[in-house]
C-alpha positions in Angstrom: -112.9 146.6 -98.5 -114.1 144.6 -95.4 -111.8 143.0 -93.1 -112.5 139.4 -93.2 -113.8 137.6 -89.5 -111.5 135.0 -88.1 -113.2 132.3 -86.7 -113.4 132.3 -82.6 -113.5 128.7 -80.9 -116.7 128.2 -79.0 -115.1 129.1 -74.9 -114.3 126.1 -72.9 -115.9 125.1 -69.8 -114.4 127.4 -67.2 -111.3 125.8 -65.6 -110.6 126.3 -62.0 -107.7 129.0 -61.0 -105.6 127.4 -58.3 -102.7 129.8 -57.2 -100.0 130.7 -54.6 -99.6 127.4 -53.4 -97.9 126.9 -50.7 -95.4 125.4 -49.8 -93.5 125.7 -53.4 -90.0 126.4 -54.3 -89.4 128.7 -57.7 -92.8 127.3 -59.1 -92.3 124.1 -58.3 -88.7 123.4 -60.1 -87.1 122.5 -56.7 -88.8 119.9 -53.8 -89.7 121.4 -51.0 -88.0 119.2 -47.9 -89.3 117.7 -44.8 -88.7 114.9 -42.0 -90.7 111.7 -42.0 -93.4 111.7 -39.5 -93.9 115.6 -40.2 -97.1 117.5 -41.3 -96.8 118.7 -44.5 -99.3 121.7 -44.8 -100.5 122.8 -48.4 -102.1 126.0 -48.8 -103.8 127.4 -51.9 -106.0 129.6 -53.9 -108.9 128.4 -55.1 -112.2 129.8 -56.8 -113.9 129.6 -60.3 -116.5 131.8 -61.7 -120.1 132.1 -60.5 -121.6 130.9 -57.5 -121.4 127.3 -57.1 -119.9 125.3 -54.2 -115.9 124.3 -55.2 -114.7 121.4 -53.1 -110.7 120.0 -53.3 -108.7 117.6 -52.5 -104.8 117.4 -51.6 -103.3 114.4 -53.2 -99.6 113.0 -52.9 -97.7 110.1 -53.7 -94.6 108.7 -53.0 -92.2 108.1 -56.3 -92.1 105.7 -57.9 -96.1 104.5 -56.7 -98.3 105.3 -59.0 -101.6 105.4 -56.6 -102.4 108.5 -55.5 -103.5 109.3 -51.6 -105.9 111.9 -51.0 -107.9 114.1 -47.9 -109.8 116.5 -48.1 -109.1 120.5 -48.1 -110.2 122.6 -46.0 -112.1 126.4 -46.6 -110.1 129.1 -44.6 -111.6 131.9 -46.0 -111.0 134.6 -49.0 -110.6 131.7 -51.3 -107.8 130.3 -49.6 -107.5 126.4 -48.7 -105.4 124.3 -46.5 -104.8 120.4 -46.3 -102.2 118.5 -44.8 -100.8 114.5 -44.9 -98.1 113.0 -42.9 -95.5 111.4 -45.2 -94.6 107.8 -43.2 -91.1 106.8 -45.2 -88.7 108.8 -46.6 -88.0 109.4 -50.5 -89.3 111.4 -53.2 -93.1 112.3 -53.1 -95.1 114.5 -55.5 -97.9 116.6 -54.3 -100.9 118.7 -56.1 -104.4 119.8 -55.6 -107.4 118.9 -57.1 -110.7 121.2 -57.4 -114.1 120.4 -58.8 -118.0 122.0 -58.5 -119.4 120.3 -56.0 -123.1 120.1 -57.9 -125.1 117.9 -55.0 -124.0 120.6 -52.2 -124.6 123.6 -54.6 -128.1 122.1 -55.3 -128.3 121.5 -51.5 -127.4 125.4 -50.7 -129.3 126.4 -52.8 -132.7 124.6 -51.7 -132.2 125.4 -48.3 -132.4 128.8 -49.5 -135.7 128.5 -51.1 -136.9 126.8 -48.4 -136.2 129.6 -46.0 -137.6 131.9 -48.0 -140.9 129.2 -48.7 -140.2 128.9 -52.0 -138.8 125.8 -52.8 -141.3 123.7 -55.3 -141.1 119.6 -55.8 -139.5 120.4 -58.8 -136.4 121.4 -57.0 -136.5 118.8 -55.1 -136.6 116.1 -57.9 -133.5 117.7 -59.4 -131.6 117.2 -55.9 -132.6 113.4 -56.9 -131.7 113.5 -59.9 -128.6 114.3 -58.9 -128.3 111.1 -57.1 -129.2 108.9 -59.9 -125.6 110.1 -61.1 -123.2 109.3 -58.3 -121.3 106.4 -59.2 -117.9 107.1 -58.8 -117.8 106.4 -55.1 -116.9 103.5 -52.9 -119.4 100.4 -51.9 -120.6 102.3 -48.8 -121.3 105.7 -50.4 -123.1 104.0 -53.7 -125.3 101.9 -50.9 -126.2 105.0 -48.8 -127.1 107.1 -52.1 -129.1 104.2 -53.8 -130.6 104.0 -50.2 -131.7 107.9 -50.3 -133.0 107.4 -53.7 -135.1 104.5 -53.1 -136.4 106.1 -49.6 -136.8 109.8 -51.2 -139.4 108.4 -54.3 -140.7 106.2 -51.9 -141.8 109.2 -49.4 -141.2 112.2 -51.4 -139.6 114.3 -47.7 -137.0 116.6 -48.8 -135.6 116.0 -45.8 -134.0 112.6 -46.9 -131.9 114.9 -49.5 -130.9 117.0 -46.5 -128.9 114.8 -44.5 -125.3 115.4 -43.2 -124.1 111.6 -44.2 -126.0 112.0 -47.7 -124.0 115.3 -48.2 -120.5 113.3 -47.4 -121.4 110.0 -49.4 -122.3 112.4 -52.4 -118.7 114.7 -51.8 -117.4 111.1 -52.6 -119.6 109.8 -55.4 -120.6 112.4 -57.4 -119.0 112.9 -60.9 -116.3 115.7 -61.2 -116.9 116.5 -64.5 -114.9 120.1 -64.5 -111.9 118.3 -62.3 -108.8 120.6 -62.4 -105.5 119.8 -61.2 -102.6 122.0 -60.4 -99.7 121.0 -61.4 -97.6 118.4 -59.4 -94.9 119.6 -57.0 -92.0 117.7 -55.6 -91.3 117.0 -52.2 -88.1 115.4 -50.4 -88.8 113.4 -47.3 -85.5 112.8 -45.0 -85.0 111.0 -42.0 -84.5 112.9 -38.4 -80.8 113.4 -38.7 -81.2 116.2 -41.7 -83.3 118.2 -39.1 -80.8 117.5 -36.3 -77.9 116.5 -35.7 -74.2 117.3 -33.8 -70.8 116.5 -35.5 -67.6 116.1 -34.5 -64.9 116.8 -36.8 -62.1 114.1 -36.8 -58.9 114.0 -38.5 -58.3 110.0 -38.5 -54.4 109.9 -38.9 -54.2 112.2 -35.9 -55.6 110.1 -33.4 -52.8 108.1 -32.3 -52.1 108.5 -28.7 -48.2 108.0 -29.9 -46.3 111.1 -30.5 -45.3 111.0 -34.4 -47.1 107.8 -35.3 -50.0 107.7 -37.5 -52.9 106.8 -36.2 -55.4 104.0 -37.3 -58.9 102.6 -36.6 -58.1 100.9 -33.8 -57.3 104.2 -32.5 -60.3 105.6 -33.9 -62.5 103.4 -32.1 -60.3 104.0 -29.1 -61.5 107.6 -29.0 -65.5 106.9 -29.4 -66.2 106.6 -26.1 -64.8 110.4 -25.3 -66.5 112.0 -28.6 -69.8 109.6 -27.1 -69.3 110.6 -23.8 -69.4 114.7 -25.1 -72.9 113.6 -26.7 -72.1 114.0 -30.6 -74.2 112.0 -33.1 -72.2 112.8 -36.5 -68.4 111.5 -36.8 -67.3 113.1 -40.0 -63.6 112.0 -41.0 -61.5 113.9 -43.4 -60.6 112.2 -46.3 -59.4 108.5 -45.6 -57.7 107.9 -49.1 -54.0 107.0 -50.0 -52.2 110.3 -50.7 -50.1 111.2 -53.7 -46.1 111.8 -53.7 -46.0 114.1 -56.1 -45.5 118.2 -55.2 -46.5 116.8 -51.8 -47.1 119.3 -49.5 -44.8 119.9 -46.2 -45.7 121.4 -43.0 -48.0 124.6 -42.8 -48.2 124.1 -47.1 -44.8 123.9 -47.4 -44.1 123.8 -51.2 -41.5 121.1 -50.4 -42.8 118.0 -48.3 -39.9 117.0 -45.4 -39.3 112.8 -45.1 -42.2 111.8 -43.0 -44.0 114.7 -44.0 -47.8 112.8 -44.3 -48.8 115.5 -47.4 -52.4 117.0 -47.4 -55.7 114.6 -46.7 -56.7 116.3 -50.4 -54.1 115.0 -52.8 -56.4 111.7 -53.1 -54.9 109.4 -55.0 -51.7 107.1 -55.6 -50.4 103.7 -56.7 -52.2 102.3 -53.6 -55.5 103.9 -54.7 -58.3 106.2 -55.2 -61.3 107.7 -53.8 -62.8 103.9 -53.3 -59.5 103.4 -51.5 -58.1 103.5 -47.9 -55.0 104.9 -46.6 -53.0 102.1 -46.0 -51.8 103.5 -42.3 -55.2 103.5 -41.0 -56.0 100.1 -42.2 -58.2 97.8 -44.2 -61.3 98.3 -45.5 -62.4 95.3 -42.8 -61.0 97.3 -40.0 -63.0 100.3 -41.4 -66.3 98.5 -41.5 -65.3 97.7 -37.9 -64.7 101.0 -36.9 -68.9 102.1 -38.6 -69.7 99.2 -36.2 -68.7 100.6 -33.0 -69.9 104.4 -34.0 -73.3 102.5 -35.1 -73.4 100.9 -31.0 -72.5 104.0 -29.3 -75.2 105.6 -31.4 -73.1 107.6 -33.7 -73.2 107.6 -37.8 -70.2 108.1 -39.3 -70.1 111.4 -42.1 -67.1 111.0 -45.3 -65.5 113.5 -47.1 -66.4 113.3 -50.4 -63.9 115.5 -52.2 -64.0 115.3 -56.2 -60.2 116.4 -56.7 -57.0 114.3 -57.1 -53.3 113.9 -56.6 -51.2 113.7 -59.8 -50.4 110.0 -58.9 -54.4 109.1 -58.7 -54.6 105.9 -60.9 -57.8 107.6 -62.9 -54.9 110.0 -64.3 -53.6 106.5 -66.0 -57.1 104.7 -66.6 -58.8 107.6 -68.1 -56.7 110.4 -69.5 -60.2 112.2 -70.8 -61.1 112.7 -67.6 -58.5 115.7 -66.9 -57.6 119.0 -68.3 -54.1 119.2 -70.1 -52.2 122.6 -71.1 -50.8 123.5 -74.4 -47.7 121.7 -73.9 -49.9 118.5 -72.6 -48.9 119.2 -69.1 -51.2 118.5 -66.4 -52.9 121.5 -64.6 -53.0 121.5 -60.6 -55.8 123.3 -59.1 -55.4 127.2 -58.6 -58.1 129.3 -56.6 -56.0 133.0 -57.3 -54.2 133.5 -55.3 -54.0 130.1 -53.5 -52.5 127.1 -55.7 -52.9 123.6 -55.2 -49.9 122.3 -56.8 -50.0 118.5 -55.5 -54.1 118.3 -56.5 -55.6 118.2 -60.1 -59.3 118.7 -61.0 -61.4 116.7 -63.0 -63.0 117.8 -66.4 -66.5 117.7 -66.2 -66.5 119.3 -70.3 -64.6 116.1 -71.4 -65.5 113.6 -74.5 -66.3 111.0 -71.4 -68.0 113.1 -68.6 -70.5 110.9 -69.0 -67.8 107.9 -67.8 -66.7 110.4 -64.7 -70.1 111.3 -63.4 -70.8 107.4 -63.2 -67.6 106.7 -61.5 -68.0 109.4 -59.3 -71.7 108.3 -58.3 -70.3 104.6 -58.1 -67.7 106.1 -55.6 -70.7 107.0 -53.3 -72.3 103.9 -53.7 -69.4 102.0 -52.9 -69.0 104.0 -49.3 -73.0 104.2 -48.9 -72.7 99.7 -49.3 -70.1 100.1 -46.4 -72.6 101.3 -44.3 -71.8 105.0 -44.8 -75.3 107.0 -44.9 -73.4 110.7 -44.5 -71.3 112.3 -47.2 -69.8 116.0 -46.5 -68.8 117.4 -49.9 -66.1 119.5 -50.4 -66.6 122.7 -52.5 -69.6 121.7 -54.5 -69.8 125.0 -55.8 -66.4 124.5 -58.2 -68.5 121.4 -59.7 -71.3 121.5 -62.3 -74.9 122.4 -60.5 -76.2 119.6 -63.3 -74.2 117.1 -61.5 -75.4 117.5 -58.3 -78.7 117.1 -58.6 -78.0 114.2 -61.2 -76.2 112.5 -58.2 -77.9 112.8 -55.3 -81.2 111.8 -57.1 -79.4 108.7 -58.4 -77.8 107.9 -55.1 -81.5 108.7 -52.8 -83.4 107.1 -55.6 -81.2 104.0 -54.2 -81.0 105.0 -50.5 -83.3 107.6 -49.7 -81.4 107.8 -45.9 -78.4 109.2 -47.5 -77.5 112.6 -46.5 -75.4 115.5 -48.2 -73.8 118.2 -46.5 -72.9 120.9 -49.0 -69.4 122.5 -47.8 -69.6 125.9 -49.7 -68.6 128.8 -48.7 -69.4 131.3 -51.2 -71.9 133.9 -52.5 -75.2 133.5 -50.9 -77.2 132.7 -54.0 -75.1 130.1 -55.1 -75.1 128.3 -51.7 -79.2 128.6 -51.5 -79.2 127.2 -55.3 -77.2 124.1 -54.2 -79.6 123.6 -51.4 -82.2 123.6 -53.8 -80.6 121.4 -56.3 -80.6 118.1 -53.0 -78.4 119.1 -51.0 -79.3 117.7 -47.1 -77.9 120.3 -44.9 -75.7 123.6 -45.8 -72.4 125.1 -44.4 -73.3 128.8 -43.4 -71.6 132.6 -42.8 -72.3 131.6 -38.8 -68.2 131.5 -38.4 -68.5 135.1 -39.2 -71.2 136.0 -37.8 -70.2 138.0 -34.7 -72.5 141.3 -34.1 -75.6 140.6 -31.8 -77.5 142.3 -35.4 -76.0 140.5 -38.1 -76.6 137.1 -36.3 -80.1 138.4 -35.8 -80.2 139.1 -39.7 -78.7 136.6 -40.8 -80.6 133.6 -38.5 -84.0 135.4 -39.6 -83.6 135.2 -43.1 -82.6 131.1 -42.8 -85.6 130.8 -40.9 -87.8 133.0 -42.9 -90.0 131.6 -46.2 -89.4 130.4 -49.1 -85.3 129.5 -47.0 -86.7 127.6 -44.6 -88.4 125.1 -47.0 -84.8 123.7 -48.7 -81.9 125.2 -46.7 -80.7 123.4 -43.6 -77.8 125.6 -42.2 -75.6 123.5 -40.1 -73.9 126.3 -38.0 -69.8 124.8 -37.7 -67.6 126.8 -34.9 -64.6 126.1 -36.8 -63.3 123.6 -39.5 -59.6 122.3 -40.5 -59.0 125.3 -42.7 -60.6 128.5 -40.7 -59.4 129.7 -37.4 -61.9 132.3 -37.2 -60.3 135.3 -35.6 -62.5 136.1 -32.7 -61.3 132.3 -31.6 -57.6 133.4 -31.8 -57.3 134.9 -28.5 -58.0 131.2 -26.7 -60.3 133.0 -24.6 -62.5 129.9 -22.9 -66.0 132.3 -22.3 -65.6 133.1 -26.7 -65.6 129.5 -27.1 -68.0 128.5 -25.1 -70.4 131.7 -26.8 -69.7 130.1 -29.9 -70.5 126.7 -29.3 -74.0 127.7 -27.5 -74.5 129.9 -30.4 -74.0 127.3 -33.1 -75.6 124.7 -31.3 -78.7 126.3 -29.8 -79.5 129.1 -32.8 -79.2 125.7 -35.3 -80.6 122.7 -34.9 -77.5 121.6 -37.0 -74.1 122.1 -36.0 -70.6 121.2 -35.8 -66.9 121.4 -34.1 -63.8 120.5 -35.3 -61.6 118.2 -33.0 -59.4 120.6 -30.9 -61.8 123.1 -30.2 -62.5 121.6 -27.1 -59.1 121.8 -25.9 -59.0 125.5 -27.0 -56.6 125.5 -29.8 -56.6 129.0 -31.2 -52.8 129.5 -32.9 -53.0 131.3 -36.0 -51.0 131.9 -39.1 -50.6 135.6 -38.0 -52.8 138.1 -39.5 -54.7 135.3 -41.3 -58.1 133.3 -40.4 -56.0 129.1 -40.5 -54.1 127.5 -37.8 -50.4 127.6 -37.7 -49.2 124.0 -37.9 -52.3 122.8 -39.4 -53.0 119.1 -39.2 -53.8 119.0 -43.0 -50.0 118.8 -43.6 -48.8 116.7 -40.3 -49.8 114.1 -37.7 -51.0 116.4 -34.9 -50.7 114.2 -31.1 -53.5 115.6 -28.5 -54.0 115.1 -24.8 -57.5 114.9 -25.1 -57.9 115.9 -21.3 -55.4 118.6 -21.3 -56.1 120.9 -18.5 -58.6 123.7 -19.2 -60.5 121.7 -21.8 -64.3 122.8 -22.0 -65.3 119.2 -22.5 -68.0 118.8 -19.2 -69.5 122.4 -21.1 -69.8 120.8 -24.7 -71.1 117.5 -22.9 -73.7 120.1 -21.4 -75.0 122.1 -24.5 -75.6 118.4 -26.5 -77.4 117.5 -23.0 -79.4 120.0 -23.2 -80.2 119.7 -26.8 -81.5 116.4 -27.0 -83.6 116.8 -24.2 -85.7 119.9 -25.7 -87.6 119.9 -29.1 -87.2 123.1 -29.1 -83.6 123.4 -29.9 -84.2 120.3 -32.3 -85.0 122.5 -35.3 -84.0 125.8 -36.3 -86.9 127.6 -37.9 -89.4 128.2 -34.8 -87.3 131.2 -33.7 -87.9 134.4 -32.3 -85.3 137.6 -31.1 -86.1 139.3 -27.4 -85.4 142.8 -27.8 -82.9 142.9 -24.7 -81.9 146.1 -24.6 -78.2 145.6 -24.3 -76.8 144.8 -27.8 -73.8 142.7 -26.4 -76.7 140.1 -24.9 -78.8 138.2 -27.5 -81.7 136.4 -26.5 -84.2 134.5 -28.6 -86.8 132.0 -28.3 -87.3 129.0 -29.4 -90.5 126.0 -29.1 -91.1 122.3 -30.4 -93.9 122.3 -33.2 -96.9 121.4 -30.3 -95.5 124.6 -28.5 -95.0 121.9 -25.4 -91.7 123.0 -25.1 -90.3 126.4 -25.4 -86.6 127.5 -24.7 -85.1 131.0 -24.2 -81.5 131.5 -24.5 -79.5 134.2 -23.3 -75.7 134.5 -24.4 -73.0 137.4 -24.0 -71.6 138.7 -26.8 -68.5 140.6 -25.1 -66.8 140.4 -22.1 -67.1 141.9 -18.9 -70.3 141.7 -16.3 -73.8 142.5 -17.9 -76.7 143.4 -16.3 -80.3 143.4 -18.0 -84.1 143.2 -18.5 -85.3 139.8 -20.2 -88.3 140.6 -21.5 -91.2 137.9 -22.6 -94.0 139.8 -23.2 -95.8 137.2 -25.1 -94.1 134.0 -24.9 -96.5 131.1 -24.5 -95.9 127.5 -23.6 -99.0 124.9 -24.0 -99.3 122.7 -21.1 -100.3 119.4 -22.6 -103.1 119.3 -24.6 -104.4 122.3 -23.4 -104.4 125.9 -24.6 -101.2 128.1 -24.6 -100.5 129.9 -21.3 -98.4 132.5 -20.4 -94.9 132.4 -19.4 -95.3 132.3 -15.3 -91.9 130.7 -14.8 -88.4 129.7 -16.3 -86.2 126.6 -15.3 -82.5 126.9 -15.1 -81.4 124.3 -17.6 -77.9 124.5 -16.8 -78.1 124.9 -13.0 -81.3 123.5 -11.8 -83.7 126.4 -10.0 -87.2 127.7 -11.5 -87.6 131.6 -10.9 -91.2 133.5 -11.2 -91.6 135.7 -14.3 -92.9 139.1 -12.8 -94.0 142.2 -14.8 -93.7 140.4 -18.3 -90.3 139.6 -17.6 -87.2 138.6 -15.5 -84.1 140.7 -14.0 -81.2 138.6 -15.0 -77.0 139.0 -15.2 -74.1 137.5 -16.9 -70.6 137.4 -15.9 -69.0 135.5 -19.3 -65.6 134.7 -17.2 -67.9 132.3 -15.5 -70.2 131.5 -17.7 -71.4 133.3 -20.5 -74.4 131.2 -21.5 -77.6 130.9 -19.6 -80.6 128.7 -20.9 -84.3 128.3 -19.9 -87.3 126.0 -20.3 -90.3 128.0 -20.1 -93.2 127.2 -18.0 -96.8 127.8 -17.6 
């Protein structure tokens, strides 16, 4: 018996393959990010069968427009294409590519050809017409120069009319496409110039009264501007502001038992006075407040919120909306626990309740409400404990109404999961830089950020120290391992942060762990903020430094010198027109080093001109230029004087 024939579908009209596009993150699921004002270069492979010319076009538009901007790619060889477009606002774009047969510049080809070879007939030539008899898809000018050709061509009969370079480009435009393929869209984020760079100074609000014992408010705040101004910081991100819940308060150094006047922990948000839409009632009003985003705004500083989803027992969404928390057998309520720590004065929301729908809105209204007070810079605490669904719900809804706002994503946990909350919106990153100590494993580490796919979604921002890690290579108070780490931080990322104190050197531990003993997340801490041996003039000189070279203003552009000594790291960095290129040299360790810099192949462009050779380096920090001789330059550190030394290159 004869197997019967299944009917085959007559084959399509070959589609165009267009593959390994680049930039894309996963496939496309997650938006690649970039600065307005920045180049954003596609790359992709294109080809079809047979032999016929492809053309394509990179097309983009900005959500929600509809109209879609194009420009033309470009052949780089082996199949491979490249175009490029400079997004001018910020917000949400989508991008794709667009490839078709080009049949007038096949047709074209392929006379010349003939023609060459003395072959070509009328014939040919009339088809080449032909073809123009089709174009009407273009604009006014390219329908009038083809009609033009036409008319002139069956007029005279040349060829040569059918030849010409402006017929080809009117024709590129309006021809049919009639086998136009499109890849499918990808996402891009567009962010202002603060997600690329920026400098933040850590401030505890209730601590920055100049009154022993008193808390502080934001008259005092304000107060201190011009200092953290006058140190060259851009980013004034406050601990939490809220009122602070009575109950299981915590005392001094997370005392289980709060002492009278004890303030409790900036964490427990929440009490009869308010929630996270509240303010501490020590600090002031929410007028005074707005007051205080005034003055940062004037000294050209933005001010950065906590934004910490977690409240005290006496929160008044406990009362409001009993769904939105987690109860025990007995109906008690839960305090946070993160084995073997326990939080007993905080309580976590349920994101699994019947009304998470209600606490996502309220929590997304919450960031609205600060954004409308003229806060553009949220810090979140421990997205990673918080649904990944959420986030990217959030920060779409809140960009999607302010595309300026930023998101700093303050997890410190397994690599993956910090990259996948990146991906998911997040602005900028907290990193492993606070552990990063070994001239290799900084190398490693700073490589793979800057490497592909990283460098397309995470924005590391490299923090010295925070509120709850004392790292311990800072617990000795040595000044030359401060200053390393600050140069470190703020020269191998473009991002990057200090927490107030570590100018003045603070460095006392809990012993034997990585937190500081009398921690100001449990009492009002009092500061002489020009306490003798502060390294204030040497922060003020590294943020100098920085906003005066591109080069340090981005963190991807980065190469290693192979010094040979491995307590010396050296690397290079340059702005994206390769005008200005930076090398940095820094001692690991103590004790006098002497050593080869090596530059081989460093180049610096001089203007608009061609790159050039290293032939000189400029002392950033101290002023004199020194020839580069033999590839290279002869240089020493003594880190008890200064353990940084930084160069411009020049040509």
């Amino acid at each position: 018996m004869s197997r019967p024939h299944h009917a085959m579908s007559a084959p399509v009209k070959q589609a165009f393959h267009i593959e390994e596009i680049f930039p894309s993150i996963d496939c496309g699921r997650f938006a690649v990010k970039r600065i307005v004002g920045e180049t954003v270069e596609v790359w992709a492979d294109i080809y079809r069968d047979g032999h016929d010319v492809v053309a394509a076009d990179l097309i983009w538009r900005r959500e929600p427009e509809s109209d879609w901007q194009r420009t033309a790619m470009i052949y780089h060889g082996n199949d491979r294409w490249v175009g490029s477009f400079v997004p001018e606002k910020t917000g949400r774009y989508s991008y794709a590519i667009e490839a078709w047969t080009d049949e007038f510049a096949t047709w074209r080809h392929g006379f010349e050809q003939k023609r060459k070879a003395n072959v070509a007939t009328e014939l040919d030539a009339m088809e080449g017409a032909s073809l123009l008899t089709r174009a009407l898809s273009g604009g006014q000018e390219a329908t009038a120069k083809i009609a033009r050709a036409c008319e002139t061509f069956l007029q005279s009969g040349k060829c040569e009319i059918l030849l010409a370079d402006d017929l080809k480009k009117a024709m590129a435009e309006g021809q049919e496409r009639t086998d136009l393929t499109r890849s499918k869209p990808l996402t891009l984020v567009v962010d202002r110039p603060k997600a690329r760079c920026s400098s933040w100074y850590e401030v505890v609000p209730r601590s920055q009264s100049p009154q022993p014992g008193q808390h502080g408010t934001w008259n005092d705040c304000i107060n201190r501007l011009p200092d953290i101004q006058a140190m060259g910081f851009d980013v004034i991100y406050l601990t939490p502001i809220h009122p602070i819940g009575r109950t299981n308060r915590k005392g001094r150094n997370n005392s289980l038992k709060a002492g009278d006047g004890d303030p409790g922990s900036f964490y427990a948000i929440g009490s009869h006075e308010g929630g996270h839409d509240a303010i501490h009632p020590q600090l002031g009003s929410l007028n005074e407040f707005r007051r205080f985003v005034a003055a940062c705004a004037a000294a050209g500083m933005e001010v950065a919120l906590d934004f910490a989803i977690q409240c005290s027992p006496d929160h008044p969404w406990l009362k409001q909306h009993p769904k939105w928390f987690k109860r025990r057998p007995d109906g008690s309520m839960k305090y946070a626990e993160n084995p073997p720590k326990k939080y007993e004065d905080i309580v976590n929301v349920d994101f699994e309740s019947d009304d998470a729908e209600g606490l996502c809105r309220a929590l997304r209204d919450v960031v609205l409400f600060w954004v409308s007070q003229g806060v553009k810079i949220f810090r979140v605490d421990n997205p990673h404990t918080k649904p990944f669904r959420f986030w990217e719900w959030l920060i779409k809804e809140v960009q999607a109404r302010d595309p300026d706002v930023l998101f700093l994503s303050e997890a410190f946990t397994r690599p993956k999961v910090m990259k996948g909350l990146a991906k998911l919106g997040f602005t900028q990153s907290y990193t492993y830089f606070t552990w990063r100590t070994e001239r290799w494993e900084i190398e490693q580490y700073v490589n793979e950020l800057a490497g592909y796919p990283e460098r397309e979604f995470f924005r590391p921002n490299f923090f010295v120290s925070t509120p709850d890690i004392l790292p311990f290579h800072l617990q000795s108070g040595e000044p030359w391992m401060f200053k390393t780490r600050l140069a470190l931080a703020a020269t191998l990322s473009s991002n990057y942060g200090i927490y107030n104190g570590f100018e003045l050197l603070e460095h006392e531990p809990i012993p034997g762990r990585e937190e500081y003993f009398n921690s100001e997340k449990y009492e009002l801490k009092s500061r002489d903020w020009d306490k003798p041996g502060n390294i204030k003039p040497y922060v003020t000189q590294i943020n100098r430094i920085r906003r005066e070279n591109p080069a340090l203003q981005q963190t991807s552009a980065i190469r290693f010198l192979p010094v040979e000594d491995s307590s010396v790291i050296a690397y290079v960095k340059h702005s994206a027109d390769q005008t200005n290129v930076v090398v940095t040299v820094i001692a690991l360790t103590g004790g006098f080093r002497e050593f080869w810099l090596p530059l081989g192949d460093v180049q610096v462009r001089l203007g608009h001109g061609d790159l050039k050779p290293v032939t000189a380096l400029e002392n950033l920090k101290s002023g004199p230029t020194s020839p580069v001789a033999y590839g290279g330059m002869r240089l020493w550190i003594d880190p008890i004087h200064d353990p940084v030394l930084i160069f411009r290159c020049l040509g």
